[in-house]
DSSP file (Angstrom, degrees, kcal/mol; ACC not computed):
  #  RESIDUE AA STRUCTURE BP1 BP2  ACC     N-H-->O    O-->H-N    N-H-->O    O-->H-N    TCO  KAPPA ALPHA  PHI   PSI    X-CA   Y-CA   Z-CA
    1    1 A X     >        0   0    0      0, 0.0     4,-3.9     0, 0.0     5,-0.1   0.000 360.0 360.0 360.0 -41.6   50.9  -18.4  -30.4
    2    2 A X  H  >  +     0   0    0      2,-0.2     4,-2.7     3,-0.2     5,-0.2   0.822 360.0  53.3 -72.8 -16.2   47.9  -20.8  -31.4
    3    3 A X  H  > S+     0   0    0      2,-0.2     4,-3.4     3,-0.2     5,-0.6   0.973 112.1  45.6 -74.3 -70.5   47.9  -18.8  -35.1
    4    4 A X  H  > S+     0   0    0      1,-0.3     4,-1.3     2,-0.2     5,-0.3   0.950 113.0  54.9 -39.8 -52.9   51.8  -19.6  -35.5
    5    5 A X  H >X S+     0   0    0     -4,-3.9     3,-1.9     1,-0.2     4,-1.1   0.950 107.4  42.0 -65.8 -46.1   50.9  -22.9  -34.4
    6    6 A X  H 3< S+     0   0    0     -4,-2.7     3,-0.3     1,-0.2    -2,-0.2   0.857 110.9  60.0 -57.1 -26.0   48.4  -23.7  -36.8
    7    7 A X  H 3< S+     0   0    0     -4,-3.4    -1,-0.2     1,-0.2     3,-0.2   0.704 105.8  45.5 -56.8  -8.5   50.4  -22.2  -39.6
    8    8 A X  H << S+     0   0    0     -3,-1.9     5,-0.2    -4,-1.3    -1,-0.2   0.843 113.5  51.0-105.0 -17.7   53.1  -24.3  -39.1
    9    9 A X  S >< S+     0   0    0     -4,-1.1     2,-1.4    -5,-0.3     3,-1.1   0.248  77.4 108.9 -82.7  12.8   50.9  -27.3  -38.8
   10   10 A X  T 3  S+     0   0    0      1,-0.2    -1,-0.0    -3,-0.2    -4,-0.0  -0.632  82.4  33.9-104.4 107.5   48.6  -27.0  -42.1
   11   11 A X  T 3  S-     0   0    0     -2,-1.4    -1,-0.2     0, 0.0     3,-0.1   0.382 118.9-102.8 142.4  23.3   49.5  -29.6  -44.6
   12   12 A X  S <  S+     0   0    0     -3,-1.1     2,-0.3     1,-0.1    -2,-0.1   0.658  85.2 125.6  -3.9  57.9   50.4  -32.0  -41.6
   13   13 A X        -     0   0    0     -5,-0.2     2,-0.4     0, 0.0    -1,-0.1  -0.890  62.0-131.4-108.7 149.2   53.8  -31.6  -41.9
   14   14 A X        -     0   0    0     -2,-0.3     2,-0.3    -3,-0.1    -5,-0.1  -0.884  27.0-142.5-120.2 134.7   55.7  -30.4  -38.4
   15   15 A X        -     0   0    0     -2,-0.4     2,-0.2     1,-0.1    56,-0.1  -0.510  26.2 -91.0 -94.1 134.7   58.2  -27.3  -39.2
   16   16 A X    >>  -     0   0    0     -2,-0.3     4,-1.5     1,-0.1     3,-0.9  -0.354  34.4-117.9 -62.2 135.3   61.5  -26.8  -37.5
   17   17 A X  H 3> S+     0   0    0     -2,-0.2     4,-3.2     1,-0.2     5,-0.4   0.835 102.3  68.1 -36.0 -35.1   61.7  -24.7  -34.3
   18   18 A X  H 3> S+     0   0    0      1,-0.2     4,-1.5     2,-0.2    -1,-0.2   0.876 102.3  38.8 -77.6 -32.3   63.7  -22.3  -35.3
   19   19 A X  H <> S+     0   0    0     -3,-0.9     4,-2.7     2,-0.1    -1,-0.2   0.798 113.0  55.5 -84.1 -10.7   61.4  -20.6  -37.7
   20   20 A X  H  X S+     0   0    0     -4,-1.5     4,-3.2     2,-0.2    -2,-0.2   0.955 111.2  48.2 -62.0 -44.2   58.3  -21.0  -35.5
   21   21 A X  H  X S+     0   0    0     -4,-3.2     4,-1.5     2,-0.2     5,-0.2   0.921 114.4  41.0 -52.3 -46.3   60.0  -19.4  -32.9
   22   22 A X  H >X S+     0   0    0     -4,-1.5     4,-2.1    -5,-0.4     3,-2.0   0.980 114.6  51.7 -57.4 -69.0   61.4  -16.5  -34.8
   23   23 A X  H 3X S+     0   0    0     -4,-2.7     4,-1.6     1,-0.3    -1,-0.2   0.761 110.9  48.6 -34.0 -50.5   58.1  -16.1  -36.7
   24   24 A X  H 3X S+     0   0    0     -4,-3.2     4,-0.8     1,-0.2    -1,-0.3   0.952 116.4  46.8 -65.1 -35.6   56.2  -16.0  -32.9
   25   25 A X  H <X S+     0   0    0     -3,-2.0     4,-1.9    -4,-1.5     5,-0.2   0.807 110.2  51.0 -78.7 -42.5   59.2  -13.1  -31.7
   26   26 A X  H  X S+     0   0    0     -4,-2.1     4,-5.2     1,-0.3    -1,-0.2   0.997 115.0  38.8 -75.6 -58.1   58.9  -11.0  -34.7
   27   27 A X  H  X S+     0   0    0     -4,-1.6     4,-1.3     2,-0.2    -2,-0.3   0.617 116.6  55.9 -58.9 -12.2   54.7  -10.7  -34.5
   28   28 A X  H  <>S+     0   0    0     -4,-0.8     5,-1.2    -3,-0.2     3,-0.4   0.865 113.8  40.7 -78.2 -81.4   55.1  -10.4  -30.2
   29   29 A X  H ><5S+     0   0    0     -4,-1.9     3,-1.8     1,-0.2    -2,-0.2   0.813 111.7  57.3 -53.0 -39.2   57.4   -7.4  -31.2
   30   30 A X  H 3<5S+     0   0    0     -4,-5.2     2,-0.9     1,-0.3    -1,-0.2   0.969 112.0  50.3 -25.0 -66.2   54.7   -6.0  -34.4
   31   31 A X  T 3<5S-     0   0    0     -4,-1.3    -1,-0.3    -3,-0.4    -2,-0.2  -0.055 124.8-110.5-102.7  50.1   52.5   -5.8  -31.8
   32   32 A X  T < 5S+     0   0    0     -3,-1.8     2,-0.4    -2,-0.9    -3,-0.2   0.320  74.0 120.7  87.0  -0.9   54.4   -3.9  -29.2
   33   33 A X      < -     0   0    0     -5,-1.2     2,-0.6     1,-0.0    -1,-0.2  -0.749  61.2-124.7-103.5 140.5   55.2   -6.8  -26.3
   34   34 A X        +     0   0    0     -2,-0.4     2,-0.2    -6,-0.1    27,-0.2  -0.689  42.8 152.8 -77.0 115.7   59.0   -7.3  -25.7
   35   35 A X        -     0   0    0     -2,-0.6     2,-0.2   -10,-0.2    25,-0.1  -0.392  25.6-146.6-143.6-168.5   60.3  -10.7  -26.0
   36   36 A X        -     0   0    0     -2,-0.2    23,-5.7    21,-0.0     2,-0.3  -0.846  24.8-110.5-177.1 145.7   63.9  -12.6  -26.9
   37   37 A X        -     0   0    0     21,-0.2     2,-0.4    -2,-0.2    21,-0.2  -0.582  29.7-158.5 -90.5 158.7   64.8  -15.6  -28.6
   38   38 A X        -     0   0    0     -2,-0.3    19,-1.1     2,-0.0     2,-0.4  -0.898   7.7-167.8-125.7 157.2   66.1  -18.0  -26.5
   39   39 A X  E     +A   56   0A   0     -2,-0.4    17,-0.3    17,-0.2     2,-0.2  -0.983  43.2  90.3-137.6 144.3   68.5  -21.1  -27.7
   40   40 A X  E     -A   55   0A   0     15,-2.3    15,-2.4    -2,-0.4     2,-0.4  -0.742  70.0 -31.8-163.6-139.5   69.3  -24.1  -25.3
   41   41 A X  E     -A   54   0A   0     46,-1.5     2,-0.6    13,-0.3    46,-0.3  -0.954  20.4-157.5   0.6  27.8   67.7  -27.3  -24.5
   42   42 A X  E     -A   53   0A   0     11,-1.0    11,-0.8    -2,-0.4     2,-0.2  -0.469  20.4-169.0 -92.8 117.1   64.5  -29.1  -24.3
   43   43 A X  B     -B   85   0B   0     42,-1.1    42,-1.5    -2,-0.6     2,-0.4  -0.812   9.6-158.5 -97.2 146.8   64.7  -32.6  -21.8
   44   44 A X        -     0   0    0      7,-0.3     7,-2.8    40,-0.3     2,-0.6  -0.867  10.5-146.8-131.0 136.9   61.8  -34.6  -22.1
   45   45 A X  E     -C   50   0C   0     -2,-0.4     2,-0.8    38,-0.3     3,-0.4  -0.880  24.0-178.3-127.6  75.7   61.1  -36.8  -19.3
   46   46 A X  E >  S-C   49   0C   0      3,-2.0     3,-1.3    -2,-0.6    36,-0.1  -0.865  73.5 -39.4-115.2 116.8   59.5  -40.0  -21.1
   47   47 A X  T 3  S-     0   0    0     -2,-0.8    -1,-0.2     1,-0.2     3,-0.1   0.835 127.7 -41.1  36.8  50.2   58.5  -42.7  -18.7
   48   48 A X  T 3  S+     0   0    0     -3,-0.4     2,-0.4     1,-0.4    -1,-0.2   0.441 109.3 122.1  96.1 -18.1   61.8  -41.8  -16.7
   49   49 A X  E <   -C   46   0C   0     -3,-1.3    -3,-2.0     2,-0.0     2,-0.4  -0.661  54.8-147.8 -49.7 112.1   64.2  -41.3  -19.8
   50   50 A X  E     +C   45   0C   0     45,-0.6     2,-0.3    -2,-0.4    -5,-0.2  -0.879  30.8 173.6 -78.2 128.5   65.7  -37.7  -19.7
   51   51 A X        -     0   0    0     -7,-2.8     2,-0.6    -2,-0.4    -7,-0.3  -0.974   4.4-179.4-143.4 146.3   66.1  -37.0  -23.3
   52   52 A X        -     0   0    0     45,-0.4     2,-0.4    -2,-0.3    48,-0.3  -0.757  12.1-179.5-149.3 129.1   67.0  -33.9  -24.8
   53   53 A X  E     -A   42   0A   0    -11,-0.8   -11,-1.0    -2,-0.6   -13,-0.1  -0.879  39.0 -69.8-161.3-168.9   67.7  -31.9  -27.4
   54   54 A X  E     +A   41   0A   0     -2,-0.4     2,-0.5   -13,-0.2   -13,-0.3   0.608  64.3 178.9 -37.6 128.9   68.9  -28.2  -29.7
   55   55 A X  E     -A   40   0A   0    -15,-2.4   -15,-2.3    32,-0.1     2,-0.2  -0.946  32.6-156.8-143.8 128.1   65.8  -26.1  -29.0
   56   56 A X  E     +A   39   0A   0     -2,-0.5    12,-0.3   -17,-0.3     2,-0.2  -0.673  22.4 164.3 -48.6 121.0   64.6  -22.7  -29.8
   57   57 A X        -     0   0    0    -19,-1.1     9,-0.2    -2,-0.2    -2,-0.0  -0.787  34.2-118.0-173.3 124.4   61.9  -20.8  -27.5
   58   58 A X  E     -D   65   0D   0      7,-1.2     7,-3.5    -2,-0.2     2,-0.3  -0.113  23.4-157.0 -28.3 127.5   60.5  -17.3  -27.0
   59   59 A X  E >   -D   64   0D   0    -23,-5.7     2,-1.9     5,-0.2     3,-0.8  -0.518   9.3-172.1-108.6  83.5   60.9  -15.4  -23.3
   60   60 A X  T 3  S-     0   0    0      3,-0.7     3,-0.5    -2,-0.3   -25,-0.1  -0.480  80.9 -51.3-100.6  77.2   58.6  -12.9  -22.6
   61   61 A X  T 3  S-     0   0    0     -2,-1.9    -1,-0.3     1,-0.2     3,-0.1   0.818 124.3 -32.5  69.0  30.2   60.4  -11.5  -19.2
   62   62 A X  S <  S+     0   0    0     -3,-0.8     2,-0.3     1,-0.5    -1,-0.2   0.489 113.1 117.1 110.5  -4.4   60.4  -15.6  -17.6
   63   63 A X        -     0   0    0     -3,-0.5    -3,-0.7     2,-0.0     2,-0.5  -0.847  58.3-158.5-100.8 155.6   57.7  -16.4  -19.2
   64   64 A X  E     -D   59   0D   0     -2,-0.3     2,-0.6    -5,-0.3    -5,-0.2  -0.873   5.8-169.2-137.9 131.0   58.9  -19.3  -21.8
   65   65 A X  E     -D   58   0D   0     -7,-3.5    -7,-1.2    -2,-0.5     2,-0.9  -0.876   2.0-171.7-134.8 120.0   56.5  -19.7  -25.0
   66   66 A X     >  +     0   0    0     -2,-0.6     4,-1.9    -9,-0.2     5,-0.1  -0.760  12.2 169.9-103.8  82.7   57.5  -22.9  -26.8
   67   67 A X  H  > S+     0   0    0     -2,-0.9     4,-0.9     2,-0.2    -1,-0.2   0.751  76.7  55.5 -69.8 -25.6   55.5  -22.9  -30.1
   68   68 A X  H >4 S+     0   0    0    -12,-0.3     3,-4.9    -3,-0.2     5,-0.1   0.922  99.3  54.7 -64.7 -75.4   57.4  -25.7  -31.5
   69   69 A X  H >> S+     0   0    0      1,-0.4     4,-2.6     2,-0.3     3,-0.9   0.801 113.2  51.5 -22.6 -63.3   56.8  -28.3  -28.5
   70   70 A X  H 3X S+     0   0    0     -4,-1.9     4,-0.7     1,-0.3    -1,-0.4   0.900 109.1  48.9 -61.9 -20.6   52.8  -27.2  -29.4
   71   71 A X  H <X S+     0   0    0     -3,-4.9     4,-1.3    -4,-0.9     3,-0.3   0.803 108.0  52.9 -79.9 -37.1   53.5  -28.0  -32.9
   72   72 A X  H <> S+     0   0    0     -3,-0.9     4,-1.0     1,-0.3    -1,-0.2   0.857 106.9  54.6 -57.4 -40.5   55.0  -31.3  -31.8
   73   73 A X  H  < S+     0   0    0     -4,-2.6    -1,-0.3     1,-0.3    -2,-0.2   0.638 105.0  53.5 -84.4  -7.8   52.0  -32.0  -30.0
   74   74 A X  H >< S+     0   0    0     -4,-0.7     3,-0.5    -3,-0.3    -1,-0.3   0.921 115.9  37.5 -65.1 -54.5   49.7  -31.5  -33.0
   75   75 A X  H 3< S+     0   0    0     -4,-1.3    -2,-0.2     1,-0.3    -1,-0.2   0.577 135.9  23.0 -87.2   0.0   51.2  -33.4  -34.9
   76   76 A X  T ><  -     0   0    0     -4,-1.0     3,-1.6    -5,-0.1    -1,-0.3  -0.347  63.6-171.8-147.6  71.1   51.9  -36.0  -31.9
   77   77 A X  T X> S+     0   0    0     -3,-0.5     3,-1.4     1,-0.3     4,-0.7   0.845  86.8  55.4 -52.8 -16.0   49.4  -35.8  -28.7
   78   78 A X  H >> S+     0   0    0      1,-0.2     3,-2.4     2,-0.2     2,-0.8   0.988  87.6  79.4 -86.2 -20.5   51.2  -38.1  -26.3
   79   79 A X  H <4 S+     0   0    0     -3,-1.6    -1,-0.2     1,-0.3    -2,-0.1   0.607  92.7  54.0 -59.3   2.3   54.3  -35.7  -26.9
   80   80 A X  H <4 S+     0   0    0     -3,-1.4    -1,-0.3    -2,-0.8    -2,-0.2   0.683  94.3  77.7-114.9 -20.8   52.3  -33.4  -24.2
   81   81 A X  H << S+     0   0    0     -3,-2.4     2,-0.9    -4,-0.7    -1,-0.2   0.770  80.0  78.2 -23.4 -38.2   52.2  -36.4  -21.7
   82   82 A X  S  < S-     0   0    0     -4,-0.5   -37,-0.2     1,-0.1   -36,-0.1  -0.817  89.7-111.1-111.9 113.8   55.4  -36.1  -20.7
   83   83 A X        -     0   0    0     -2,-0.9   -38,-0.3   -39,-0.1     2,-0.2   0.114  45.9-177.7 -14.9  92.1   56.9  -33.9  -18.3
   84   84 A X        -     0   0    0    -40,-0.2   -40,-0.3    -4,-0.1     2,-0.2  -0.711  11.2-170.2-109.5 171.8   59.5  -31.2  -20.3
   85   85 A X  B     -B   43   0B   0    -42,-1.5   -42,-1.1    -2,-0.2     2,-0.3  -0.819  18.2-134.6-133.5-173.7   61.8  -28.4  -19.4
   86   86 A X        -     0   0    0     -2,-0.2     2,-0.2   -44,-0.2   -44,-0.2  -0.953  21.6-171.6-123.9 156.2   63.6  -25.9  -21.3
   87   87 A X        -     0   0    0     -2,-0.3   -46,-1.5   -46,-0.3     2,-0.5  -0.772  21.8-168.1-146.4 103.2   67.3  -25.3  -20.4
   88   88 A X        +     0   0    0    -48,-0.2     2,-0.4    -2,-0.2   -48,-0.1  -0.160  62.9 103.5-121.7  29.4   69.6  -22.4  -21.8
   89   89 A X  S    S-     0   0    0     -2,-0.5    -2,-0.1     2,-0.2     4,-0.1  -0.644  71.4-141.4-101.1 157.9   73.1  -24.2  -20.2
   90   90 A X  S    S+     0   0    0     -2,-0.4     2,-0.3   -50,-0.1    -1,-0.1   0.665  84.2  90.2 -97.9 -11.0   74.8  -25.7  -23.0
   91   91 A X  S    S-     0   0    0    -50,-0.0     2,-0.4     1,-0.0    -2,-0.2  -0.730  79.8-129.6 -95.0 144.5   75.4  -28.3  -20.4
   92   92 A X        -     0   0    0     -2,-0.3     3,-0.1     1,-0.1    -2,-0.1  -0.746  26.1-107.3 -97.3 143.2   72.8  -31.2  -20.1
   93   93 A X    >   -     0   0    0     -2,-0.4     3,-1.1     1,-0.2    -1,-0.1  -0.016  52.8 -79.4 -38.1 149.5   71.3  -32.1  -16.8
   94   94 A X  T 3  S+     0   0    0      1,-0.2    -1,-0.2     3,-0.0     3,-0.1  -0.510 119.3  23.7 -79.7 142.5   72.5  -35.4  -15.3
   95   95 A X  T 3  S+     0   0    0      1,-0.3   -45,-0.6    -3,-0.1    -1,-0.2   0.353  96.8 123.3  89.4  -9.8   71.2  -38.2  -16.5
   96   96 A X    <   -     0   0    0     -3,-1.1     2,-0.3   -47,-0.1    -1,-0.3  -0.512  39.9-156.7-107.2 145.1   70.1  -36.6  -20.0
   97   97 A X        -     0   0    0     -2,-0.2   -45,-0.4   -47,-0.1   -44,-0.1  -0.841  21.1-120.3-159.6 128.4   71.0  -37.6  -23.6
   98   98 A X        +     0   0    0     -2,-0.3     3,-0.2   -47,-0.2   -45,-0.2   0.022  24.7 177.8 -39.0 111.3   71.1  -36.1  -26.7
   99   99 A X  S >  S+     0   0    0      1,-0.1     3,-0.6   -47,-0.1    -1,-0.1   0.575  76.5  76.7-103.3   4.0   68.7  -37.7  -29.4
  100  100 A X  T 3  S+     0   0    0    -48,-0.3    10,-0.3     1,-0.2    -1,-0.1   0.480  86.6  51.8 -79.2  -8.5   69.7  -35.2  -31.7
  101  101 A X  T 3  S+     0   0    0     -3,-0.2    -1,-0.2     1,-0.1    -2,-0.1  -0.070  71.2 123.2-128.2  39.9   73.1  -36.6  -32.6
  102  102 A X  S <  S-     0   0    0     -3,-0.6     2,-0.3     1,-0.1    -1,-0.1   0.753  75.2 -13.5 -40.0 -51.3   71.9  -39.9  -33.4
  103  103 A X  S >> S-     0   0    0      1,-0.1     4,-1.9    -3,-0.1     3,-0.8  -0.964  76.6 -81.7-160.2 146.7   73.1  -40.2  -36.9
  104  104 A X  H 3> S+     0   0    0     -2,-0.3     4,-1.8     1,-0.3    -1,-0.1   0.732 128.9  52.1  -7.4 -62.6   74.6  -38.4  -40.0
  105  105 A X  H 3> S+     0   0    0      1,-0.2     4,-1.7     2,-0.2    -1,-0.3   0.844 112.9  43.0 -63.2 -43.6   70.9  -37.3  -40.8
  106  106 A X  H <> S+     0   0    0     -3,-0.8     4,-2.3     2,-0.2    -2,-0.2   0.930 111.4  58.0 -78.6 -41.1   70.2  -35.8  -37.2
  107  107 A X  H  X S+     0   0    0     -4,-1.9     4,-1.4     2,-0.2    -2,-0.2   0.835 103.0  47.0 -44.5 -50.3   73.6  -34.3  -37.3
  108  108 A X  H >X S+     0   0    0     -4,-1.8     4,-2.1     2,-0.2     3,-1.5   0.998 113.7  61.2 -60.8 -74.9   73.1  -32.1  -40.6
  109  109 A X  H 3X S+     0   0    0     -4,-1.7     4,-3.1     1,-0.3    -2,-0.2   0.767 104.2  36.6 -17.3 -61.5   70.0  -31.3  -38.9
  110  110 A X  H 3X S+     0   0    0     -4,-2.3     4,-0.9   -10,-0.3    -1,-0.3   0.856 114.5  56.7 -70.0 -34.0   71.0  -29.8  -36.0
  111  111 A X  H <X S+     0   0    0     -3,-1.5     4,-0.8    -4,-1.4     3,-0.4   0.891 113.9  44.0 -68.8 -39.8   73.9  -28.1  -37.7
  112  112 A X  H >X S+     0   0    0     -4,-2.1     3,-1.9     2,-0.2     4,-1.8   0.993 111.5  50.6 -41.9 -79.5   71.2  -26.6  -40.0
  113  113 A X  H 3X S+     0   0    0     -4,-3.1     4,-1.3     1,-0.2    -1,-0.2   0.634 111.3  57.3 -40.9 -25.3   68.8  -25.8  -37.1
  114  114 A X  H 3< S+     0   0    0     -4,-0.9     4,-0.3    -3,-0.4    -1,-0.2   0.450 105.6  41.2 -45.9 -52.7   71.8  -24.2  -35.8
  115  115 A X  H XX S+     0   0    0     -3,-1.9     4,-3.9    -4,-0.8     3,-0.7   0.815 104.5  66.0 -77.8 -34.6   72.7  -21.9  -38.3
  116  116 A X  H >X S+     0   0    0     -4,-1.8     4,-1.4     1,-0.3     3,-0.6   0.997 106.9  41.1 -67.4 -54.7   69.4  -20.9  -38.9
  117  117 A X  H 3X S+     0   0    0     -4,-1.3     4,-0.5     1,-0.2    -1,-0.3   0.429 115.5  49.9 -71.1   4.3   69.3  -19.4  -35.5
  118  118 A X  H <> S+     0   0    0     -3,-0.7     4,-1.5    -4,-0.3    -1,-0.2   0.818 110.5  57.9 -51.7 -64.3   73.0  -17.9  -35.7
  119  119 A X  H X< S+     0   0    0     -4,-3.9     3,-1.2    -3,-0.6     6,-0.3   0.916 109.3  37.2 -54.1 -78.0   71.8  -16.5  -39.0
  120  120 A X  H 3< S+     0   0    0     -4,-1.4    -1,-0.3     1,-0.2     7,-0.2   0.895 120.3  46.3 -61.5 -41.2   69.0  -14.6  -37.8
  121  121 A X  H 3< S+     0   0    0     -4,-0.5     2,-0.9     1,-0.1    -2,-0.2   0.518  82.5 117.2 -85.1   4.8   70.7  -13.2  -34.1
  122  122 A X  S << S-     0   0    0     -4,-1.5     3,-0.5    -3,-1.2    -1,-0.1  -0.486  76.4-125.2 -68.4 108.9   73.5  -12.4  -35.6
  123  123 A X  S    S+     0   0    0     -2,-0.9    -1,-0.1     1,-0.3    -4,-0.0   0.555 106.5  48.8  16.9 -69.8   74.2   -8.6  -35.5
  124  124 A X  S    S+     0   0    0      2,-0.0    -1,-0.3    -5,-0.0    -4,-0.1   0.987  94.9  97.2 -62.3 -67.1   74.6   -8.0  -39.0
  125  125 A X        -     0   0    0     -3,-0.5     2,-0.3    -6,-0.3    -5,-0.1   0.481  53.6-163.3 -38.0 153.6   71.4   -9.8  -39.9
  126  126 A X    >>  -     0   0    0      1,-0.1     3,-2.3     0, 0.0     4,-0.7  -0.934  27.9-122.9-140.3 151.3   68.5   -8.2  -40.4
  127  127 A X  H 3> S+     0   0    0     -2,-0.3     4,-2.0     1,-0.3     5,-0.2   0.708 117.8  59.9 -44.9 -25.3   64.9  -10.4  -40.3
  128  128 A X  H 3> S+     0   0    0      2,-0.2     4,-2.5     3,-0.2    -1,-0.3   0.924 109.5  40.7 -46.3 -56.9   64.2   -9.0  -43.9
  129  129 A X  H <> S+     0   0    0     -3,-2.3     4,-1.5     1,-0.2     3,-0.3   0.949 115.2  56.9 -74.5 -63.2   68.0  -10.9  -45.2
  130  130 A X  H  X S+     0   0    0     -4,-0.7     4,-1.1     1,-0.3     3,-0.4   0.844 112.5  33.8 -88.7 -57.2   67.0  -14.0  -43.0
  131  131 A X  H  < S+     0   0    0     -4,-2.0     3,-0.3     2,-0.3    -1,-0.3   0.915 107.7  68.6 -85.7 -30.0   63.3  -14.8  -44.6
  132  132 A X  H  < S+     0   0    0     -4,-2.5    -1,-0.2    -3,-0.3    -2,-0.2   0.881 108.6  39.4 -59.8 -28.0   64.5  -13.8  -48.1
  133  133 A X  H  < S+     0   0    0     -4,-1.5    -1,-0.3    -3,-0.4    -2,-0.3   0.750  95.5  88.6 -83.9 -20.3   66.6  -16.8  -47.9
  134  134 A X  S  < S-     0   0    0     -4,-1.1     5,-0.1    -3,-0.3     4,-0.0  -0.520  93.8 -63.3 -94.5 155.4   64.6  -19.3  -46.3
  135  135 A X    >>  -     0   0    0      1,-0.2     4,-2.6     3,-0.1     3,-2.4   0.102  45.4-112.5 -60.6 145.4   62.3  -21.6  -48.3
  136  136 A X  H 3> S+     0   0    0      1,-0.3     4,-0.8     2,-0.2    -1,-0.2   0.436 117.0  48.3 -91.3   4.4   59.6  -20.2  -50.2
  137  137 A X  H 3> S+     0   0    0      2,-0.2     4,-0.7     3,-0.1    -1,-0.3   0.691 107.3  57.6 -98.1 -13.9   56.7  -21.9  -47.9
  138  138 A X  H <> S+     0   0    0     -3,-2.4     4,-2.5     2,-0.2    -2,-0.2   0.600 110.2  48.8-107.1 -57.4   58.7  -20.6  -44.8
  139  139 A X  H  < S+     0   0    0     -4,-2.6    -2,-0.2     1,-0.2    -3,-0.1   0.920 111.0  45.4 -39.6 -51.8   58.0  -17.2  -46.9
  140  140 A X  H >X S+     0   0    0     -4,-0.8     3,-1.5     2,-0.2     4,-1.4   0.887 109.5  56.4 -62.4 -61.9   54.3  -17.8  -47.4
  141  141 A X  H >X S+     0   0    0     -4,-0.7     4,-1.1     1,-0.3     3,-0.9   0.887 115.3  35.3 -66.9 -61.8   53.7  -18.8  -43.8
  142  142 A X  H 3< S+     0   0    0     -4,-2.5    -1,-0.3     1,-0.3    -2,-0.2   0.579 110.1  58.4 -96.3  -4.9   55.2  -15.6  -42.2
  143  143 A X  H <4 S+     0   0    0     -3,-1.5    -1,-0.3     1,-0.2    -2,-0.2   0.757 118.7  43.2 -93.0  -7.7   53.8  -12.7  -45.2
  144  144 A X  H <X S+     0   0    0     -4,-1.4     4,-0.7    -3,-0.9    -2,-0.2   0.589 111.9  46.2 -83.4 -24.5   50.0  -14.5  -44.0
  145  145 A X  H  X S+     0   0    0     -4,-1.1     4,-0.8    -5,-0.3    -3,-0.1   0.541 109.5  52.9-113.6   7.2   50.4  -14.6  -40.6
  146  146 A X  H  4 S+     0   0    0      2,-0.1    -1,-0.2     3,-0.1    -2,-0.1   0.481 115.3  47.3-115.1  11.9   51.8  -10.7  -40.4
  147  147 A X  H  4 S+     0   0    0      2,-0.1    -2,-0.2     0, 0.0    -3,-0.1   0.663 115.4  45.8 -90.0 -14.0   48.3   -9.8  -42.6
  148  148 A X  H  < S+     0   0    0     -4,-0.7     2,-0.2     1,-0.2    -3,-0.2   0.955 128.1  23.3 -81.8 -61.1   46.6  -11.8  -40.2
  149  149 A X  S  < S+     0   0    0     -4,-0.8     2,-0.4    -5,-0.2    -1,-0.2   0.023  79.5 122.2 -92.6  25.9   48.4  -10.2  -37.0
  150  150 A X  S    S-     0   0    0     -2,-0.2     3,-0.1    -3,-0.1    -4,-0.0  -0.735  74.2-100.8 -95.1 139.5   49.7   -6.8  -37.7
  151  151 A X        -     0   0    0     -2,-0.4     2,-0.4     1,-0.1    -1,-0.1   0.066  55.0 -84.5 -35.2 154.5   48.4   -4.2  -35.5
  152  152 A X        -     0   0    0      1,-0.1    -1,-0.1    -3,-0.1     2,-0.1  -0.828  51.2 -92.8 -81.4 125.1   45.3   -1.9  -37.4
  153  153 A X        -     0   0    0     -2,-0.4     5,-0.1     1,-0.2     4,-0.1  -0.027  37.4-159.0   5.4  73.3   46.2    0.7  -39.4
  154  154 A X  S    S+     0   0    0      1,-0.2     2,-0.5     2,-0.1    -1,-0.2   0.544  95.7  35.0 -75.1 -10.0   46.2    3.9  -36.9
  155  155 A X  S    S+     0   0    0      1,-0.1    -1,-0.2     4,-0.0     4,-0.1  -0.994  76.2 173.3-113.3 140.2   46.0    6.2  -39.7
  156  156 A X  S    S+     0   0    0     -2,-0.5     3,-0.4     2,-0.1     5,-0.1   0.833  75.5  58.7-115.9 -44.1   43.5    4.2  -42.5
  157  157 A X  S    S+     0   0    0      1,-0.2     3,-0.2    -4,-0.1    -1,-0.1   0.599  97.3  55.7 -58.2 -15.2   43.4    7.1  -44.6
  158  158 A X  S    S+     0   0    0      1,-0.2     2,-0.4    -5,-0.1    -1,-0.2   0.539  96.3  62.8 -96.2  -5.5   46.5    7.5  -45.1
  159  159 A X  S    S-     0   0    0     -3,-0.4    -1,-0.2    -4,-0.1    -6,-0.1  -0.623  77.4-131.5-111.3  72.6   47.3    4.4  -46.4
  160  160 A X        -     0   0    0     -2,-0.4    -3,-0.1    -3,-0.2    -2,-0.0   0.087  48.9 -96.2 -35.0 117.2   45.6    3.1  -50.1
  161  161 A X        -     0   0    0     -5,-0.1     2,-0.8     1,-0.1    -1,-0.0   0.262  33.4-104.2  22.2 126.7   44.3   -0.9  -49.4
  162  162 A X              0   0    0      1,-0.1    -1,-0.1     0, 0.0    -2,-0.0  -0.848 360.0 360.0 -95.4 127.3   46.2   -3.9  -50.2
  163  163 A X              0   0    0     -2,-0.8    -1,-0.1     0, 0.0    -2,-0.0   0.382 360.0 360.0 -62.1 360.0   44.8   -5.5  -53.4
């Protein structure tokens, strides 16, 4: 998870959830451990404000790994201050409000962020079709971080070197 995060953080720009998450799910599953994407929620508790909104996050059997949220917090430290949850109801907790449908601009967002993660758990898809479309820095980020993290070679002879 901390390699995904720094990849998504170098150039101190903060990446949308939806491909850190995917990106964390596909390298869990390279390297043999079973996981799911998850889509819901995130509430953020800031100084007594429930706010909350479209979120992406690995499960590894209950265990919840939120690589975006670390990504936020690189690029924002107090964002780990504040007391979050993750939630997979489509319904928000009482008391909670959506900061994600702010505005025109937040809207397209979310419908974006939204697709993307349709796009990729739809049925038909297959993660190959999903990254060949997505932007060519999105590309970069995930053909580096599956040289960095792909399992070693269990036959090495059999297999020439990458140049």
């Amino acid at each position: 998870m901390d390699y995904v995060t720094r990849q998504f953080t170098q150039g101190g720009e903060c990446m949308c959830c939806i491909p850190s998450a995917i990106l964390l799910h596909e390298l869990l599953t390279l390297n043999g451990y079973a996981s799911t994407l998850t889509k819901g929620v995130l509430v953020v508790n800031y100084h007594g404000a429930k706010k909350a909104c479209f979120h992406v996050w690995v499960d590894m059997g209950g265990r919840q790994l939120d690589v975006a949220h670390d990504i936020s917090c690189q690029q924002v430290p107090q964002m780990g201050r504040y007391p979050k949850s993750l939630h997979t109801s489509t319904e928000l907790p009482n008391g909670c409000r959506r900061i994600d449908l702010g505005g025109r601009d937040e809207v397209a967002a979310l419908v974006e962020c939204v697709r993307m993660i349709d796009d990729y758990m739809n049925a038909g898809a297959t993660p190959k079709t999903y990254w060949s479309s997505s932007p060519p820095f999105l590309q970069g980020i995930r053909r580096r971080a599956f040289i960095a993290m792909a399992p070693p070679n269990p036959c090495p002879t059999l297999v020439p070197p990458c140049s």
